[in-house]
C-alpha positions in Angstrom: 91.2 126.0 56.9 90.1 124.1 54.4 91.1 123.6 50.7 88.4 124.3 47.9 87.6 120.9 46.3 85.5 121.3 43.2 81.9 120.3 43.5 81.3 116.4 43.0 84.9 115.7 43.5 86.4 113.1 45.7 89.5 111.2 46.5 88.8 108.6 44.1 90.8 108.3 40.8 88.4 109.1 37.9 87.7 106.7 35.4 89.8 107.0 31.9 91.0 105.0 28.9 94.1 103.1 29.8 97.2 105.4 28.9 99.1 104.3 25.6 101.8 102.4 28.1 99.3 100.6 29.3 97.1 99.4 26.0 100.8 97.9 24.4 101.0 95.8 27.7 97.6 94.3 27.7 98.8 93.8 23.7 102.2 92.3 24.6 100.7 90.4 27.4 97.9 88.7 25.0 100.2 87.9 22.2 102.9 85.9 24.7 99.6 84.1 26.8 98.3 83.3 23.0 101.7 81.9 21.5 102.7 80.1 24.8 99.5 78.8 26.1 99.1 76.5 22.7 102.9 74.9 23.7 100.8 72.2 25.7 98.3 70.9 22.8 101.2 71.2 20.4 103.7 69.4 22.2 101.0 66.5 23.1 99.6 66.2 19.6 103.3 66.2 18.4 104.4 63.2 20.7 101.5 61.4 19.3 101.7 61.6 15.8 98.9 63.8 16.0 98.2 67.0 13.4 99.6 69.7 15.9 97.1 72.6 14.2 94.4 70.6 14.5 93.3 73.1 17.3 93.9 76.1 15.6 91.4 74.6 12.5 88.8 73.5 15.4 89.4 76.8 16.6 88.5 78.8 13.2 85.0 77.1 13.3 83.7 79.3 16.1 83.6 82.2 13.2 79.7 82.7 12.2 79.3 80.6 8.9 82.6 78.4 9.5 80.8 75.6 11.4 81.5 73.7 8.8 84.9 74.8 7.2 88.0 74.7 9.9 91.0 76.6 9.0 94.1 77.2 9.9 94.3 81.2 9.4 90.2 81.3 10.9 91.4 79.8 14.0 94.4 82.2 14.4 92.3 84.9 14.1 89.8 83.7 16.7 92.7 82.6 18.5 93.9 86.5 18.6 90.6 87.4 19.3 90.0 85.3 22.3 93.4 86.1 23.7 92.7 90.1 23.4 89.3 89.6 25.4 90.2 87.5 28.2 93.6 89.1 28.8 91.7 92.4 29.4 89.5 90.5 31.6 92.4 89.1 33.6 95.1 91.4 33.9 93.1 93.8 36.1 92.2 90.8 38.2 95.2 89.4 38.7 97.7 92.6 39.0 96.3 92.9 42.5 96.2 89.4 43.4 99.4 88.6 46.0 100.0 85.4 43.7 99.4 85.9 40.1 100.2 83.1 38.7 99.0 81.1 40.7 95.9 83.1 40.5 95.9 83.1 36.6 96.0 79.3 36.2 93.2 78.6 38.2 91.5 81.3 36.2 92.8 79.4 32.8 91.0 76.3 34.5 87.7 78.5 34.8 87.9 79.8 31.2 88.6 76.1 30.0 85.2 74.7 31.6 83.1 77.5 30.1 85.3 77.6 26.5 86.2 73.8 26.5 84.5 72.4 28.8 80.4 73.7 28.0 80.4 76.4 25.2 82.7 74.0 22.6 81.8 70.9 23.5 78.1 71.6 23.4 78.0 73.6 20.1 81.2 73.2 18.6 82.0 69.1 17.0 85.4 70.1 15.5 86.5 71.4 19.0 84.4 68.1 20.7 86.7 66.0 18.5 89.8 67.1 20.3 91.6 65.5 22.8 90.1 67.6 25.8 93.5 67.5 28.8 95.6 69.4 26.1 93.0 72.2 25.8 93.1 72.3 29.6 96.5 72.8 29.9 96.3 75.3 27.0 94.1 76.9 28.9 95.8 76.9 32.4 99.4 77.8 30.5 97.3 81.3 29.2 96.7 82.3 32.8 99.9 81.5 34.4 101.0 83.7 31.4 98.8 86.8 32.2 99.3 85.7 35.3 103.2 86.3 35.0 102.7 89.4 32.7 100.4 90.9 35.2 102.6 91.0 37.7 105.8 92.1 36.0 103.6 95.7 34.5 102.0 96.3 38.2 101.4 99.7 38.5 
């Protein structure tokens, strides 16, 4: 015999919002990568006398009509915004990958050459300005973070 199974079904799970669990992790997850992952750029321009939010200003100039005019609280907020989008990006990735970490730094590395790398540098002087190896490791430290968030909420 065989069971009745609905027209158009199949064994695959259907496609749905992320449950309420889920949504504060990818939040949690994008607030640690974005408060850890500036450690690197902070410690570095620290060490050298350097103004240590001089990234987060750079940062607040990638706001339409802020070329121009860095800021400290503009930067944060693109800061936020940037962590949000490309921790949903990565913690799907990387909670099946069999070494997340590992998986999420080289995908900080990939984020840093199109953010950093050809997207800033290109269009962006205040971000061009900045010494480029912290933004890197910035950039690596956020997807060993995910990375390491990822794997602790595995389903």
């Amino acid at each position: 015999m065989t069971a009745d199974v609905p027209r158009g079904a199949t064994d695959r799970p259907a496609l749905t919002a992320p449950a309420l669990g889920e949504g504060r992790a990818l939040v949690a997850t994008a607030v640690w990568a974005g408060l850890l992952s500036g450690v690197p750029s902070t410690a570095e321009a620290l060490l050298r006398g350097r103004d240590p939010l001089a990234a987060t200003r750079a940062a607040g100039t990638l706001l339409p009509g802020r070329r121009r005019r860095p800021g400290v609280v503009a930067g944060a907020a693109v800061h936020t915004g940037m962590s949000l989008l490309w921790t949903a990006v990565l913690t799907p990735v990387l909670r099946g990958r069999r070494h997340p970490v590992l998986a999420g730094a080289v995908a900080g590395v990939a984020i840093a050459a199109l953010d950093v790398g050809l997207v800033a540098r290109r269009w962006f002087p205040s971000v061009r300005a900045l010494p480029p190896a912290p933004q890197w490791a910035d950039h690596l430290a956020f997807g060993a973070v995910v990375g390491a968030c990822a794997r602790r909420h595995r389903r």
